[in-house]
Each structure stands twice: as C-alpha cells, then as structure tokens.
N, C-alpha and C positions, 0 to 999 in steps of 0.2 A: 614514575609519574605521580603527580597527587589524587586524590582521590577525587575530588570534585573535577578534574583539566577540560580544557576548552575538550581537545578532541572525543573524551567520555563523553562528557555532556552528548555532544553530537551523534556518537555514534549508540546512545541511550534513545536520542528522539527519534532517527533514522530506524531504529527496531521497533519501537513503538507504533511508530506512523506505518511501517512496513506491516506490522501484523493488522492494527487497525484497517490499510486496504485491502488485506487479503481479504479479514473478512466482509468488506462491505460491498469489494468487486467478485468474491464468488457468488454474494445474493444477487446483486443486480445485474451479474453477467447470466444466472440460472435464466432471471428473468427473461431478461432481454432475449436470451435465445427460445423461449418458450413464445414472446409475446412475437418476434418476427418471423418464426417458423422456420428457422432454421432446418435443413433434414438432415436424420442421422446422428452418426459420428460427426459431423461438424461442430455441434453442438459443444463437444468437450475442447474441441480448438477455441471456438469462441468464448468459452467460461472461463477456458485459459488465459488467452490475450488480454479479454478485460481485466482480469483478476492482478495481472501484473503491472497490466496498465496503473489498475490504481494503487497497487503497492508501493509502485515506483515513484509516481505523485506522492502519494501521502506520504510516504518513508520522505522526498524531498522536501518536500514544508516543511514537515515536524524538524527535520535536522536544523533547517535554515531556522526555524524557529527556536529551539534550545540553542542555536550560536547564538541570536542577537540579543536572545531573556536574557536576564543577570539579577543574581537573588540579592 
C-alpha cells in the first residue's frame, strides 16, 4: 500500500477521534454520574457507556472526515 492510501488515512482519523472521545467521554461521563447521583458501582457502567459512546462518535467523524479531506 502506499504510504499516504485512502484506507490509512481513515484508519489514522478513526484512532485519533477514538482516543480524543475516550477522553472527553470519561470527563463527562465521571461527571454526569456524579451530577445525577448515580449509586454505587453503577457508576463505572455509566462512565463506561458514555466513554464509548463518544469514542464511537468521535472515532466516526474523524474517519468520515479524513475520507472526504484531501491535501
């Protein structure tokens, strides 16, 4: 493959956006379960779900967004 190929690209933005929601959904997920009183151990389910929730969003942009850039 070449060094720049459509599929790099993608899977460059996809890791990107994946790490950028991990960490923006474990702050907001800490939160969120702090500010709705979650009890408990629930607490790391919910940190969890969101965290991946936004991995999975933001990993998806970013990819879709490095397919359609072009330098």
């Amino acid at each position: 493959m070449a060094k720049d190929s459509c599929l790099s690209r993608i899977t460059t933005g996809v890791a990107y956006g994946g790490a950028a929601g991990v960490a923006f959904g474990a702050a907001y997920g800490t939160y969120d379960a702090f500010r709705c009183r979650i009890p408990g151990l629930m607490k790391i389910r919910h940190v969890g779900q969101v965290t991946l929730g936004f991995a999975a969003t933001c990993g998806f942009f970013m990819g879709v967004g490095s397919l359609i850039r072009r330098n």
